[in-house]
C-alpha positions in Angstrom: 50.5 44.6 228.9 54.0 43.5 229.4 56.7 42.3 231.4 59.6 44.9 233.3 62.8 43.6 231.6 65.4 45.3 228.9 64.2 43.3 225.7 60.8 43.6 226.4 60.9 47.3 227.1 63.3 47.7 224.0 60.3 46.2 221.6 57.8 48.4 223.1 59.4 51.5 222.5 60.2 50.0 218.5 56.5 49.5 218.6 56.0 53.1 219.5 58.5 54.5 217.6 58.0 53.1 214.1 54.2 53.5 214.2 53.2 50.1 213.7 49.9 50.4 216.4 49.1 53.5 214.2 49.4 51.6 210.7 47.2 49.3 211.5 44.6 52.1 213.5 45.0 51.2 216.4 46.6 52.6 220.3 47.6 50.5 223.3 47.3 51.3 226.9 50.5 50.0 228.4 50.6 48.6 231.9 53.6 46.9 232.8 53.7 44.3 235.9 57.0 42.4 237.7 56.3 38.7 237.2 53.6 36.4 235.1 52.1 35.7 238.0 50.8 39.4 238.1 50.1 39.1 234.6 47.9 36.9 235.1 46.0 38.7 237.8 46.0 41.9 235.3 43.9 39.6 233.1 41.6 37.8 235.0 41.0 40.8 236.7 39.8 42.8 233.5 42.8 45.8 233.8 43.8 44.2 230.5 43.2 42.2 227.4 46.1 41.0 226.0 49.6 40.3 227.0 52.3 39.9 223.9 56.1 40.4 224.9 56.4 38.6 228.3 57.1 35.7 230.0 53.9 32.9 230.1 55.1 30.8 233.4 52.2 29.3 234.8 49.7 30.5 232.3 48.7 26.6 231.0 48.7 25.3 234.6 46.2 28.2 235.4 44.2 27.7 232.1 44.3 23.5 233.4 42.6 24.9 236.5 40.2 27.1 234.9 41.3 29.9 234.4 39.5 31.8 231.7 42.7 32.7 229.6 43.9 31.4 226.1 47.3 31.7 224.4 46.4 33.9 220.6 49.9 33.9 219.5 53.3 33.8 220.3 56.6 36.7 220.2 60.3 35.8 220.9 60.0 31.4 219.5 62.9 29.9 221.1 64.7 30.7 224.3 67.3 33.4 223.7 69.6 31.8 226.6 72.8 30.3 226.7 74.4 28.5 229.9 77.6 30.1 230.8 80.6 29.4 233.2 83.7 30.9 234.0 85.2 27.3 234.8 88.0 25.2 232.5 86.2 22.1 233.4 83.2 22.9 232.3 82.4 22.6 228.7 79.2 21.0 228.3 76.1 20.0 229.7 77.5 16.7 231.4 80.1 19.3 233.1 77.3 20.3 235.1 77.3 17.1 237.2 78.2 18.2 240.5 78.1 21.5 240.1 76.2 24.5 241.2 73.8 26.5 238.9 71.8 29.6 239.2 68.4 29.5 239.1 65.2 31.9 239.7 62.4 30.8 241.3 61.6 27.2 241.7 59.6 25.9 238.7 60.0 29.5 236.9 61.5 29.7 233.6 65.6 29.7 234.0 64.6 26.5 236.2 62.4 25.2 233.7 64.3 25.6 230.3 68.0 24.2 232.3 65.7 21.1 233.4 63.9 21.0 229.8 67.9 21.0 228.6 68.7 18.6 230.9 66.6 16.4 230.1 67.3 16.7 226.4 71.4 15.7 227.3 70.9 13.0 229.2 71.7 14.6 232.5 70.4 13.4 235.6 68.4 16.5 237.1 69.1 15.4 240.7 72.9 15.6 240.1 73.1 19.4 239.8 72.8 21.7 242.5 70.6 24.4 241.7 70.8 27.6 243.6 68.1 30.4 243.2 70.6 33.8 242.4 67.8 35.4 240.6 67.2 36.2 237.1 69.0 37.0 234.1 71.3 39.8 234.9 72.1 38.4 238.2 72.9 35.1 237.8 75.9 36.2 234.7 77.2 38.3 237.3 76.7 35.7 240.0 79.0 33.1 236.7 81.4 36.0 236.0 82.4 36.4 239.5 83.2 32.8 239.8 79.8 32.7 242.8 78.3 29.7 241.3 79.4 27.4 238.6 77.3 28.1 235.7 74.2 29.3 234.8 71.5 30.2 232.1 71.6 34.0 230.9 70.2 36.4 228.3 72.5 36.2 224.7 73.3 40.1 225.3 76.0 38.8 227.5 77.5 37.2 224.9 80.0 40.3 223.9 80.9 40.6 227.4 81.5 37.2 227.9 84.1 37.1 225.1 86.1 39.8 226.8 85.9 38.4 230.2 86.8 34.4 230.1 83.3 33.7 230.6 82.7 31.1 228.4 79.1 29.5 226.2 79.0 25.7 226.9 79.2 24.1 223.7 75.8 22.3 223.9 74.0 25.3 226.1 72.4 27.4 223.3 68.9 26.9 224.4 67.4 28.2 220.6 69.2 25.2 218.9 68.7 22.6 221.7 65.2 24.0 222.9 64.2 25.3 219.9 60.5 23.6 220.1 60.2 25.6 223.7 58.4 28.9 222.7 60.5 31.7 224.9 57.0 33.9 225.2 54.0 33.4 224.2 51.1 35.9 223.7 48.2 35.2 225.8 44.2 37.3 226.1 41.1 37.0 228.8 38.1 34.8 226.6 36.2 37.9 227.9 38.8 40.3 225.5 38.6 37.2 222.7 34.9 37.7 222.7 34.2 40.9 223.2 37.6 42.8 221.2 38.6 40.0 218.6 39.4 42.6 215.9 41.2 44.8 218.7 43.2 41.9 218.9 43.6 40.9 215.7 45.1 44.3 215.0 47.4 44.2 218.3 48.8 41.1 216.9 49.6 42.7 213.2 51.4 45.3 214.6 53.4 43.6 216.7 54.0 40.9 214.0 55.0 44.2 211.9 57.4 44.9 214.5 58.9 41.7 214.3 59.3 41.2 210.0 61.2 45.4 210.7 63.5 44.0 213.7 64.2 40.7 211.9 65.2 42.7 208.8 69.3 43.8 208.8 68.4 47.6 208.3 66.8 47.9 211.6 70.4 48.1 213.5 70.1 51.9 214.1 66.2 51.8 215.2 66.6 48.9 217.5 69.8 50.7 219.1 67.7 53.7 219.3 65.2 52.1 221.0 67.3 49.9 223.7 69.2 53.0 224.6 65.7 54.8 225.6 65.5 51.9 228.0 68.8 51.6 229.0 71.5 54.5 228.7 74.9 53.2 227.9 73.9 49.8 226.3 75.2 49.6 223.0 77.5 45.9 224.0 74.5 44.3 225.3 72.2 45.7 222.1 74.7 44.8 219.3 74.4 41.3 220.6 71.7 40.9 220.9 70.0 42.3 217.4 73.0 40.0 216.1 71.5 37.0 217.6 68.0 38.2 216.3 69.9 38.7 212.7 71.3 35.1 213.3 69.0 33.3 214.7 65.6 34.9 213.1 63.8 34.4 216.7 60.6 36.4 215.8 60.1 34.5 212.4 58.1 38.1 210.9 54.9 36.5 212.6 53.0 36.5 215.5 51.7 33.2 215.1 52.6 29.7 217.3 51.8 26.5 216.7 50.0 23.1 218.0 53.1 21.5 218.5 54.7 23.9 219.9 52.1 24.1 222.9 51.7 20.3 223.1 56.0 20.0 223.2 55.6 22.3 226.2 52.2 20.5 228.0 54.1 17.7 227.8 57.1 18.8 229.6 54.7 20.6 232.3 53.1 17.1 233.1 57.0 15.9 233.2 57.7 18.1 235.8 54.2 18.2 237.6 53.3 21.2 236.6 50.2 20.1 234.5 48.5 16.8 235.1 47.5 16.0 231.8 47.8 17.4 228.2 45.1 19.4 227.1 43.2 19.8 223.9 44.4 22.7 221.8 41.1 24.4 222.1 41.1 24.5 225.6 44.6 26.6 225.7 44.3 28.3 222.5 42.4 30.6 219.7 45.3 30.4 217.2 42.9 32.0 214.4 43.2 35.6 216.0 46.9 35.5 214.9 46.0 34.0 211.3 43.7 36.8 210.9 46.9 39.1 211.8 48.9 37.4 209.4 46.4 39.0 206.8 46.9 42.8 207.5 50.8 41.7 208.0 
């Protein structure tokens, strides 16, 4: 199950494409959904087991409240954003101060990783005016028209923004300053953990496969091939981003995650009141069905 969205759509089709379900003998059915929230539903629900290149918002805050769900793994590690703005005067983070940013949804993840950066600056929360424009796509269009004064957006826009006088801040590239903040995270039902480990296990190696052939520098002309299935015309937006994966190594070759990783994010959830406590890592996590994938990797 996944996500709607370019990137995520882009690494399914590489998954089809190169085979990597069928090296390790296994097929997926896909069902794609609009929003973690849905996701969520899909799972709980029993329409499907696993869930690998997609947003996670709200997934801990449900597991907190019993939901029977547990993160196995983890895809894209850091957030592949970067804040933009088409204003002179702002430069940086503490630019921000008084000035409007796009948003999503209240709590989602735009508004979550620009309060998690926040945060990390210094900057007061309370003195920047959020404005919910939408996601990705819209809010660089809502920057580049000079609608709102900056903003967090995908690093495909990065091309474009060097030919339009949209400028990156200097201290806005959410991998380096976030880079404990896991961008997606692969979550299964405990009904699918105990009843389709090895299913799992193998979903997890392929798509770690996936990621070692997309993080490697010959996979420029499959990865273009791919994106341009999803989305005709899109060879700016592709070229930067599989430089940023080149540059940045995002996917690490593995679908694995790590303890502090989830405790890094628990605690900024119980920060911002979306969690009330931090949980134990066995109550959000089975981290050993990745391991095992590492092993057929």
């Amino acid at each position: 199950m996944a996500n709607g969205g370019v990137e995520n759509q882009t690494l399914i089709e590489l998954l089809d494409r190169q085979g990597f379900l069928r090296s390790v003998g296994i097929g997926q059915t896909l069902i794609v959904v609009a929003s973690p929230q849905a996701t969520l539903e899909t799972l709980t629900s029993d329409r499907a087991d696993i869930c690998v290149v997609s947003g996670f918002n709200g997934v801990l805050p449900a597991i907190e409240k019993g939901s029977p769900i547990k993160v196995v793994g983890a895809a894209q590690r850091a957030p592949a954003l970067e804040v933009y703005s088409a204003r002179p005067d702002i430069r940086s983070v503490s630019d921000l101060v008084g000035h409007t940013v796009g948003i999503g949804p209240e709590l989602a993840l735009l508004h979550v990783t620009m309060l998690a950066l926040l945060n990390a600056k210094g900057v007061d929360a309370k003195a920047v005016r959020f404005v919910r424009v939408g996601g990705n796509a819209e809010i660089y269009r809502e920057v580049k028209a000079g609608k709102i004064d900056a903003g967090p957006s995908d690093v495909s826009n990065l091309l474009d923004a060097e030919r339009s006088g949209v400028h990156m801040l200097s201290d806005g590239k959410m991998w380096s300053e976030l880079a404990e903040y896991p961008y997606q995270l692969a979550y299964a039902s405990d009904r699918a953990i105990r009843e389709k480990r090895d299913g799992l296990v193998r979903t997890l190696a392929a798509y770690g496969r996936m990621f070692r052939f997309m993080s490697s520098a010959n996979s420029w002309t499959a990865y273009l091939e791919a994106r341009s299935a999803v989305l005709a015309g899109a060879q700016a937006p592709a070229r930067a981003a599989w430089d940023f994966i080149q540059s940045t190594q995002p996917y690490a070759g593995s679908p694995e995650t790590t303890k502090e990783r989830l405790d890094y994010l628990q605690a900024l959830h119980v920060s911002l009141g979306l969690q009330k406590s931090v949980l134990p890592i066995e109550s959000i996590a089975d981290l050993s069905l990745a391991r095992d994938a590492m092993r057929l990797i």
